[in-house]
VOBA-1610 file (N, C-alpha, C; in pm, whole numbers, padded with zeros to 5 digits, always signed):
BEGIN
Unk+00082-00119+00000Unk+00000+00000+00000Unk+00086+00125+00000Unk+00230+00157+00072Unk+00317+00242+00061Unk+00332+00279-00061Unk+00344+00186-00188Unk+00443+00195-00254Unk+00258+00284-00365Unk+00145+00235-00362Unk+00024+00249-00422Unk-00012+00429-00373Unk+00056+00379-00227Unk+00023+00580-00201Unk+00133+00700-00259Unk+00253+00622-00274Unk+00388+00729-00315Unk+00301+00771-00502Unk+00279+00681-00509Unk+00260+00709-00690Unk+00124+00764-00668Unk-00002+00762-00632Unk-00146+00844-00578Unk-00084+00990-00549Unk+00060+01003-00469Unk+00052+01137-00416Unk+00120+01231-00550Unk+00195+01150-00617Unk+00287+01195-00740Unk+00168+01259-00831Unk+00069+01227-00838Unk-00028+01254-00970Unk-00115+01420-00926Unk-00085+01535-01042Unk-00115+01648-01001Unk-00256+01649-00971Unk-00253+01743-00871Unk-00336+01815-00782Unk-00399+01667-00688Unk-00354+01565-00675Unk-00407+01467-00587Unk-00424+01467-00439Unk-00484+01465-00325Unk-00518+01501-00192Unk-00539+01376-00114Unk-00512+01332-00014Unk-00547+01223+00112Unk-00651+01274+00157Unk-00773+01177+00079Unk-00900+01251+00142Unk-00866+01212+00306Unk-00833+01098+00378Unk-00901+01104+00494Unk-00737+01002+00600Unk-00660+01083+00647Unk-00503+01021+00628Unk-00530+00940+00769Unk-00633+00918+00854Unk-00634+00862+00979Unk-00688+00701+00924Unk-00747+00727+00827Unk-00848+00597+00818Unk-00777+00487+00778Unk-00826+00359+00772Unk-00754+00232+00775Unk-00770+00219+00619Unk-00831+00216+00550Unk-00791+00249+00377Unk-00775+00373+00320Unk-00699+00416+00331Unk-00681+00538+00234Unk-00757+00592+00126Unk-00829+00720+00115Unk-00896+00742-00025Unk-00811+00846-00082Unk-00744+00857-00208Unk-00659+00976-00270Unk-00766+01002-00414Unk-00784+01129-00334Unk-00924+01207-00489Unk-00865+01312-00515Unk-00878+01350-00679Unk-00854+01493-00725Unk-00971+01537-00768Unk-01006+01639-00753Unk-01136+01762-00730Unk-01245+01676-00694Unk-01256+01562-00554Unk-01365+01548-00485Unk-01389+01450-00557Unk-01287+01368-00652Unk-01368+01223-00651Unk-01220+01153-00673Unk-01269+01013-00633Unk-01188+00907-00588Unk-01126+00865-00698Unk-01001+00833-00705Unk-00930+00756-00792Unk-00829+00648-00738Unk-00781+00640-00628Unk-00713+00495-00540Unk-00783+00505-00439Unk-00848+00425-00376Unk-00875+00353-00279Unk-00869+00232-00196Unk-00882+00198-00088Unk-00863+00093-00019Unk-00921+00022+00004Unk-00925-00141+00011Unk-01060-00188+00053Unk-01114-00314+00149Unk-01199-00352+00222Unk-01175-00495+00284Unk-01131-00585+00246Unk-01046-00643+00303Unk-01025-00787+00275Unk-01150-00868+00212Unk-01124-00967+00071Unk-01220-01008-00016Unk-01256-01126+00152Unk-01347-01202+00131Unk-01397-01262+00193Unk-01324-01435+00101Unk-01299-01428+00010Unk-01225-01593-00080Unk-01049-01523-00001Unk-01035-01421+00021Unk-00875-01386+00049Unk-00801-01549+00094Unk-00698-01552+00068Unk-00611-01616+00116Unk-00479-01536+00209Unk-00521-01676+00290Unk-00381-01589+00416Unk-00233-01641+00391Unk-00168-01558+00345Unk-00052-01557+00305Unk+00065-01606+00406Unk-00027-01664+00527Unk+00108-01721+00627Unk+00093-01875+00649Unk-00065-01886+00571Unk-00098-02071+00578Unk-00093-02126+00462Unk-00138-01971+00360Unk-00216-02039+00201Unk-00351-02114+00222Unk-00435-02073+00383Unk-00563-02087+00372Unk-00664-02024+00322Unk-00731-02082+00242Unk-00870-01956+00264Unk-00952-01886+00392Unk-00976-01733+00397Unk-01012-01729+00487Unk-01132-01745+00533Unk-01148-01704+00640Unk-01262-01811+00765Unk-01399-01750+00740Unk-01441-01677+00596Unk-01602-01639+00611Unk-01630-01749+00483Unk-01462-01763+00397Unk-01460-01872+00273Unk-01494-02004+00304Unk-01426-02056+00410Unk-01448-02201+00454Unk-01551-02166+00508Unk-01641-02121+00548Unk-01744-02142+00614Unk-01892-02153+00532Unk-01876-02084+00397Unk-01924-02032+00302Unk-01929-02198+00237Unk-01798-02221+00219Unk-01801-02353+00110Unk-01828-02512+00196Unk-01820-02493+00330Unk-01888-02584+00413Unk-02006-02590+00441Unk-02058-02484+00396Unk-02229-02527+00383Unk-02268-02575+00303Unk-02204-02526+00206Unk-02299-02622+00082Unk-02221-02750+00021Unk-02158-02816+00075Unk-02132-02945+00128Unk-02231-03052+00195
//
């Protein structure tokens, strides 16, 4: 995400709509062009290579 905000801030007249928040929004004249977003719910966790836990739960039902 560092590297997604250095190049967002490079692009003229671009602004941190909101620099506290846990995804970042960078808009020029009041509308969005990078943003941040939840974790997909199929995500995979990159420290097991599991799917995560709303995925397995999702694909264990309809089992």
């Amino acid at each position: 995400m560092s590297d997604i905000g250095e190049i967002a801030a490079g692009m003229p007249h671009a602004q941190l709509y909101d620099e506290s928040a846990d995804r970042p929004i960078w808009q020029v004249g009041g509308k969005s062009f990078v943003f941040g977003r939840s974790p997909r719910p199929d995500a995979v966790d990159p420290a097991t290579g599991e799917l995560a836990a709303r995925r397995r739960a999702r694909l264990a039902s309809r089992e």
